[in-house]
C-alpha positions as CSV (number, residue, x, y, z in Angstrom):
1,X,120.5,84.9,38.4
2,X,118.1,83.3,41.2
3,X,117.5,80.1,39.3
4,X,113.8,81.2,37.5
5,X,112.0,81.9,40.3
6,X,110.2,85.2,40.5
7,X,111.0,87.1,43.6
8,X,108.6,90.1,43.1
9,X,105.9,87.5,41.8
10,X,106.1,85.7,45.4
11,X,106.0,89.0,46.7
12,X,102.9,90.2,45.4
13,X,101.3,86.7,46.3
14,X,102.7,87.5,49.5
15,X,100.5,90.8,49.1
16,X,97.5,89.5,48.4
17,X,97.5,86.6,50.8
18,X,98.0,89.2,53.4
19,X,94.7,91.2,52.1
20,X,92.5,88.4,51.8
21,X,93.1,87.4,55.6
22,X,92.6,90.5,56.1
23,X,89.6,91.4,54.6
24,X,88.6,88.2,56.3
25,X,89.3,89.0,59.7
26,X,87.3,92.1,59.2
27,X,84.3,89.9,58.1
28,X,84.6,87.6,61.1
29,X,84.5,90.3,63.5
30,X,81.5,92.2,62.0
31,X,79.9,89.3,61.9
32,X,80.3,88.7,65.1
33,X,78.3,91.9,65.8
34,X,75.5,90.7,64.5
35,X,72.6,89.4,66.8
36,X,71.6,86.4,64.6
37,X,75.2,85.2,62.9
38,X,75.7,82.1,64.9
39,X,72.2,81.5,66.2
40,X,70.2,80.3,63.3
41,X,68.3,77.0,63.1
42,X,70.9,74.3,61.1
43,X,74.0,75.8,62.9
44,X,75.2,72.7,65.2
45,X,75.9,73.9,68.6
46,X,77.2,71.3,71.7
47,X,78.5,72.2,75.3
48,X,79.4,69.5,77.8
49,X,81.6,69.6,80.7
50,X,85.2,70.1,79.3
51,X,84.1,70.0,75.9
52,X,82.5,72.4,73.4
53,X,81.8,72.1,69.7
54,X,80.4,75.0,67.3
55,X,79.7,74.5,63.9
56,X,77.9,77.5,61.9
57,X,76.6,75.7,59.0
58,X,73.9,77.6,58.0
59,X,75.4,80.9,58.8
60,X,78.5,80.1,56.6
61,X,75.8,78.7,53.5
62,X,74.6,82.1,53.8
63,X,78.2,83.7,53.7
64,X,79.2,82.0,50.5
65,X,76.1,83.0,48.9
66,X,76.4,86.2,49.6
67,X,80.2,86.4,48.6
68,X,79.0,84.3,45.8
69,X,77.0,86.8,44.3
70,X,78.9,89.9,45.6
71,X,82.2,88.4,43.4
72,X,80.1,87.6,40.6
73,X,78.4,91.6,40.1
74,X,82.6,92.6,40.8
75,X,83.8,90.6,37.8
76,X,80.7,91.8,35.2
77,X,81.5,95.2,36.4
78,X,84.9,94.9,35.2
79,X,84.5,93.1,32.3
């Protein structure tokens, strides 16, 4: 006996840890296809000398409402 703890369970977690990165790492690089994802007015952008800082805020707003609404048709379609 292994003390109550779920082997397979932690294994399929495992699983589907290892598909969300993933599926996310497929995002991030088509994203980073696209001619406007990065560029858009709001998204905070600073280069000095030995020092750069990039923070996509409206691009990622736009993300999570997209994935928003994509997870939300998903689940009424399988409900």
């Amino acid at each position: 006996m292994n003390g109550g703890f779920d082997v397979s369970g932690m294994g399929r977690l495992l699983i589907l840890v290892g598909g969300v990165l993933l599926a996310a790492g497929v995002v991030v690089v088509l994203l980073g296809q696209l001619p406007f994802f990065g560029r858009l007015p709001g998204d905070i952008a600073v280069e000095r000398e030995r020092f750069s800082l990039f923070v996509p805020l409206v691009s990622m707003l736009i993300v999570s409402a997209v994935l928003t609404i994509l997870i939300n048709v998903i689940l009424r379609l399988f409900r």
